[in-house]
C-alpha positions as CSV (number, residue, x, y, z in Angstrom):
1,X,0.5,-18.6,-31.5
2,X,0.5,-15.5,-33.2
3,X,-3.0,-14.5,-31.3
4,X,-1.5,-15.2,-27.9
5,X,0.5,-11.6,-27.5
6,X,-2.1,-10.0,-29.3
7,X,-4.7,-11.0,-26.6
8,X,-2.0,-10.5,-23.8
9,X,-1.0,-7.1,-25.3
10,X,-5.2,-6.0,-25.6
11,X,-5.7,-7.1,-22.2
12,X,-2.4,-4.9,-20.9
13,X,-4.0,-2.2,-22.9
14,X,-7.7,-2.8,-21.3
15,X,-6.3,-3.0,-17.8
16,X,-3.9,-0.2,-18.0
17,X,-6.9,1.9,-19.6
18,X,-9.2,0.7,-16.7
19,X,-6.1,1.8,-13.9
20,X,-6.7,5.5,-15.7
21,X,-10.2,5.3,-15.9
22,X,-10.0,4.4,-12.2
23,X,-7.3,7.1,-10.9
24,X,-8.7,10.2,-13.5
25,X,-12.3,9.3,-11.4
26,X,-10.5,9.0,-7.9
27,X,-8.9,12.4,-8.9
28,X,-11.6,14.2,-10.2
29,X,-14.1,13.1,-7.1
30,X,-11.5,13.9,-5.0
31,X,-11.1,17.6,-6.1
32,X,-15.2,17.9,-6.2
33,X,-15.1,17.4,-2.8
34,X,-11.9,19.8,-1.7
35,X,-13.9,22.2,-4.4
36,X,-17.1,21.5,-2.4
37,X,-15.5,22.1,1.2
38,X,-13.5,25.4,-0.5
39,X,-16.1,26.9,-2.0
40,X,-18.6,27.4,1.3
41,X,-15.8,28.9,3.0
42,X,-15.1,31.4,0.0
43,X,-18.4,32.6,-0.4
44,X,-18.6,32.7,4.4
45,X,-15.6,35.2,3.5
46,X,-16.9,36.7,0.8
47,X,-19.7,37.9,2.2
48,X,-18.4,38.5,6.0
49,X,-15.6,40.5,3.9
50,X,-18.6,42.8,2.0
């Protein structure tokens, strides 16, 4: 019995590693595409403003 929480607390660990994994990814995709919607209108401005 003494391998039981040790497998129950590695899989907590795995799935709570896999649940950042996933959210740092959702995250950083997300601000690649607001970067890649911000950054055409920045330069339209820029060079409109020039």
């Amino acid at each position: 019995m003494t391998r039981l929480p040790m497998i129950a607390f590695g899989s907590a660990a795995v799935a709570s590693y896999a649940c950042f994994c996933w959210s740092l990814a959702a995250y950083s995709s997300w601000t690649l595409r607001s970067s890649a919607r911000v950054v055409p209108m920045a330069w339209v401005a820029a060079e409109s403003a020039v």
